[in-house]
N, C-alpha and C positions, 0 to 999 in steps of 0.2 A: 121152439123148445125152450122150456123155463132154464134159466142161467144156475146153475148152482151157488152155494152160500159163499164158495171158498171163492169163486171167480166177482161174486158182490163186494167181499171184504175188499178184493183186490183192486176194485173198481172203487171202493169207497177211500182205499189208502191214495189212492194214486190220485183222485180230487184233492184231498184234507194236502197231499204234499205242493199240489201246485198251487194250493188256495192259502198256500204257508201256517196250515193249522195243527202242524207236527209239530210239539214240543219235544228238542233232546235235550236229555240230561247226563250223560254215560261217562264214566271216567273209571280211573282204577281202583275207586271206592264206592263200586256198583251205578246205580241213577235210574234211569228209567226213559222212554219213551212211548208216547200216546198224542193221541188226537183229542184237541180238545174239548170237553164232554157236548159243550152245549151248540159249537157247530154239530157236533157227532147227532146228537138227540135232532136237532131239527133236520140233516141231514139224510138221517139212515130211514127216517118212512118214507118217501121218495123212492126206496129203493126196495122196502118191502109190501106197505100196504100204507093208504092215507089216513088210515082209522085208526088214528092213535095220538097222544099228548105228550108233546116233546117234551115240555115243563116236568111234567111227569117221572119222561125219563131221565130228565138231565139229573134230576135230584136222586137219581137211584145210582147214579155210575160217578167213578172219581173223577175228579177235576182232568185229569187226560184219560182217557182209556186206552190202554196199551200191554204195555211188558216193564217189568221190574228187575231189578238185581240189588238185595241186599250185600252191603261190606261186612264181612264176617271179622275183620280186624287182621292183623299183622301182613296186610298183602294181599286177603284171599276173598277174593268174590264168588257168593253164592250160585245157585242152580237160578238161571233168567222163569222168570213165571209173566203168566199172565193178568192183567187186571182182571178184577173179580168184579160183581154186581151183584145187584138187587132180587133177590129169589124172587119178589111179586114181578117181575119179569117174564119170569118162564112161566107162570099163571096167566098174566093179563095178553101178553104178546107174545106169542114163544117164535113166531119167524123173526123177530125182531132178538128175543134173548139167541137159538140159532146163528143171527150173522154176527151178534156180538163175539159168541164164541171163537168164531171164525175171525173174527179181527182181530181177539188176544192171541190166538196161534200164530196167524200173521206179523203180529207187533212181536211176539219173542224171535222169531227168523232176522226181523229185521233190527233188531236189538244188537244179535249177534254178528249181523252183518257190519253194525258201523262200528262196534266193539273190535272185531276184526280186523276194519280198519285204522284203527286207533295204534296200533304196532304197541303194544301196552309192555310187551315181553321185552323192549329198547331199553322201558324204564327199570322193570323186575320180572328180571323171567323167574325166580324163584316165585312169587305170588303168581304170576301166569301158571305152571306148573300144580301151584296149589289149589287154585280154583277150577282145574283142569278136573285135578282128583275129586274136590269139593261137589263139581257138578255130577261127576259116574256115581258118587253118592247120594246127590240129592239130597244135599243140604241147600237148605233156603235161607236160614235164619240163624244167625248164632244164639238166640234167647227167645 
């Protein structure tokens, strides 16, 4: 039985972390966390199909691929999102753009996860609190 996308991403995080290819960046003025594009590009057909140009795709996805969090300023960290990419993606590869997807939903969990453990609300629970609200909103970006 063919593996699902969400269980490949899972399988793709958990190499990139033991292969130390997880860039974190997280603090109380947002950051970000991803794997870095051009192990990710040679990495990820291996896991989908071999007929395809990693070069290709490294040039199409950010320097980490992951999850983000804008500082909206006085405290309050926006809604976590996912890295974006290259639409000719989902044209030339789309099981490939598929697990991407699947690795940005992955990477905002796990965003949250270390964000979480960071106890950020020790330093300002008022900006915790605010970014609480910020996110049931869905604010990304202060500009």
């Amino acid at each position: 039985m063919a593996k699902t996308y969400k269980k490949r991403a899972e399988e793709i995080w958990k190499l990139a972390e033991e292969e130390g290819k997880i860039h974190y960046d997280i603090g109380y003025r947002g950051g970000g966390i991803g794997i870095n594009s051009r192990w990710l590009a040679f990495e990820i057909g291996g896991f989908v199909n071999k007929d395809y140009d990693p070069y290709y795709l490294e040039a199409r996805l950010p320097r980490y691929f992951g999850a983000g969090c804008n500082y909206l300023g006085g405290g309050v960290r926006g809604a976590i999102f996912s890295s974006d990419f290259d639409d000719a993606i989902w044209e030339e590869y789309p099981k490939i753009a598929k697990l991407l997807y699947e690795i940005g939903k992955l990477a905002v969990k796990k965003y949250k996860e270390v964000e979480d453990s960071l106890n950020l609300e020790e330093y300002d629970i008022w900006g915790v609190e605010a970014t609480e609200r910020a996110r049931q909103l869905g604010i990304v970006s202060a500009y």
